[in-house]
C-alpha positions as CSV (number, residue, x, y, z in Angstrom):
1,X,-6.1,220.8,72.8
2,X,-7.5,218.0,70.4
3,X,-7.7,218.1,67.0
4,X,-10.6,216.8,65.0
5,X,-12.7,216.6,62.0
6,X,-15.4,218.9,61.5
7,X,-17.8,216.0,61.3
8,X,-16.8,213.9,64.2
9,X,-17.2,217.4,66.2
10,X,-20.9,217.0,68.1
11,X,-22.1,219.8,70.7
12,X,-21.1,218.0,73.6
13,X,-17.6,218.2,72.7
14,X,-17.8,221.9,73.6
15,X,-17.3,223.5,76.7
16,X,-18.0,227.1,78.0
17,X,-15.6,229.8,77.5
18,X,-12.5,226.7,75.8
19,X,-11.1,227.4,72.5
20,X,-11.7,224.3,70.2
21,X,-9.6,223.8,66.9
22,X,-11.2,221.9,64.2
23,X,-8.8,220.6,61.5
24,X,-10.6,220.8,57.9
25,X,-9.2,219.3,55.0
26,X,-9.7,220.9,51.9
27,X,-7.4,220.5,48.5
28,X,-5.5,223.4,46.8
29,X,-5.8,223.9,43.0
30,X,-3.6,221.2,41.8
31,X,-5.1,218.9,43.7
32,X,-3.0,218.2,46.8
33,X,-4.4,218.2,50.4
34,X,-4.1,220.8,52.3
35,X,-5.3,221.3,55.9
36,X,-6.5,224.8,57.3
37,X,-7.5,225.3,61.6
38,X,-10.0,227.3,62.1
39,X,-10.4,228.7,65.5
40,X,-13.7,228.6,67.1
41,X,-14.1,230.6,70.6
42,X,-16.8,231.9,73.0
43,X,-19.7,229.2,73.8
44,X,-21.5,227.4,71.4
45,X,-24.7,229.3,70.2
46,X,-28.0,229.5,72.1
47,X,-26.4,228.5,75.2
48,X,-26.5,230.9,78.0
49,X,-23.7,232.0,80.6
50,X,-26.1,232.4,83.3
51,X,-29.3,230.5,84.9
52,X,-32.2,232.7,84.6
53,X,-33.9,231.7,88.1
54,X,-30.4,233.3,89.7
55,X,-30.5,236.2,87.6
56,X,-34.3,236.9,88.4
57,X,-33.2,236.2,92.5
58,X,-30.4,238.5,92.0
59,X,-32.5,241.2,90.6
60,X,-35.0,240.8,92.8
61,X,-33.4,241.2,96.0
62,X,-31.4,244.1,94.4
63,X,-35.0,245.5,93.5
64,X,-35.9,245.3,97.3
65,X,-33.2,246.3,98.7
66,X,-33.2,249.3,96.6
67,X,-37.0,250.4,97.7
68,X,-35.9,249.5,100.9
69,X,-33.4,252.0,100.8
70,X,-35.6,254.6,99.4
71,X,-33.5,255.0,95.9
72,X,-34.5,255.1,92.7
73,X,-33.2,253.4,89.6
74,X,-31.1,256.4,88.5
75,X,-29.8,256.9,92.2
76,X,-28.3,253.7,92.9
77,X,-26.7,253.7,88.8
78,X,-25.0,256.8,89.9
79,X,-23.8,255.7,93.2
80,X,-22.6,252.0,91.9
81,X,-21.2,253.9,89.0
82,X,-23.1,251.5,86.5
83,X,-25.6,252.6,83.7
84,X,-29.5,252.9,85.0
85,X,-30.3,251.1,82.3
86,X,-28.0,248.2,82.9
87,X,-29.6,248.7,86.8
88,X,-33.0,248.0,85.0
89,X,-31.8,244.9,83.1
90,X,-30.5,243.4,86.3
91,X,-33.6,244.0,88.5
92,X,-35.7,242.4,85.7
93,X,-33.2,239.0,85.2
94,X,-32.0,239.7,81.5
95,X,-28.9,240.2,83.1
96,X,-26.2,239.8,85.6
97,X,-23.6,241.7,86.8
98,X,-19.9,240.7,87.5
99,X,-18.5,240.5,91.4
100,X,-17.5,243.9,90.9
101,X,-20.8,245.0,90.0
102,X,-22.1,243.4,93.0
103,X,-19.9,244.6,95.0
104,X,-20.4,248.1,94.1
105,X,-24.7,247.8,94.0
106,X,-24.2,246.2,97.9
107,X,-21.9,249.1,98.8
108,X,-24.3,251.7,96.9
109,X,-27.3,250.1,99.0
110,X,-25.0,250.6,102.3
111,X,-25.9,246.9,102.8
112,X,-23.4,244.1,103.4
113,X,-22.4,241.0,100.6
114,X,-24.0,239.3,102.8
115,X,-26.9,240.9,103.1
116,X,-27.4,240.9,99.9
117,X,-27.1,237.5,99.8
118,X,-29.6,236.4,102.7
119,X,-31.9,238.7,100.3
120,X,-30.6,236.5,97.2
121,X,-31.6,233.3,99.5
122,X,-34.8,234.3,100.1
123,X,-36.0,235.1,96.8
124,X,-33.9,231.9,94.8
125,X,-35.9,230.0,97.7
126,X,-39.5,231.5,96.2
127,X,-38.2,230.4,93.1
């Protein structure tokens, strides 16, 4: 891990999801130096963890595959065991759910991955 001074730190020196340590020198009351680390973690703010044209795809082929199936909202939440609410979020692109999740919404649907993915396909592809 490299060690730098806040001010040579720009925003392209982060990375998604690393752990950067700044090293920030300060001095103590008698006047000494004294250097502190401060831990900074997570991604840098206002960056996102996900592409919102995938997460709209992604919701929308859940979306169809879900009327499809004649469910509801509420019905496929209970059968994936995942909040309706977080069901909702996902079929409008705000958010995306993990490989389990996905795995569990496919199964839910009685619909292969990889059905769910030639859905996926088709929708990315409308953009």
């Amino acid at each position: 891990m490299r060690e730098r001074r806040a001010s040579q730190v720009d925003r392209s020196d982060f990375c998604i999801y690393l752990n950067v340590v700044l090293k920030i020198s300060s001095t103590d009351a008698t006047g000494m130096a004294v250097s502190k680390k401060v831990v900074r973690r997570g991604r840098p703010s206002g960056s996102q963890s996900t592409d919102p044209k995938v997460a709209a795809a992604l919701g929308k082929a859940i979306a169809s595959l879900r009327v499809a199936a004649g469910m509801s909202q509420e019905a496929l939440a209970l059968a994936a065991n995942v909040g309706r609410s977080n069901i909702s979020m996902i079929e409008t692109g705000r958010t995306t759910p993990n490989f389990v999740g996905v795995v569990r919404i496919a199964a839910a649907l009685s619909c292969s991955l990889s059905e769910l993915m030639q859905e996926f396909e088709q929708h990315y592809a409308e953009g």
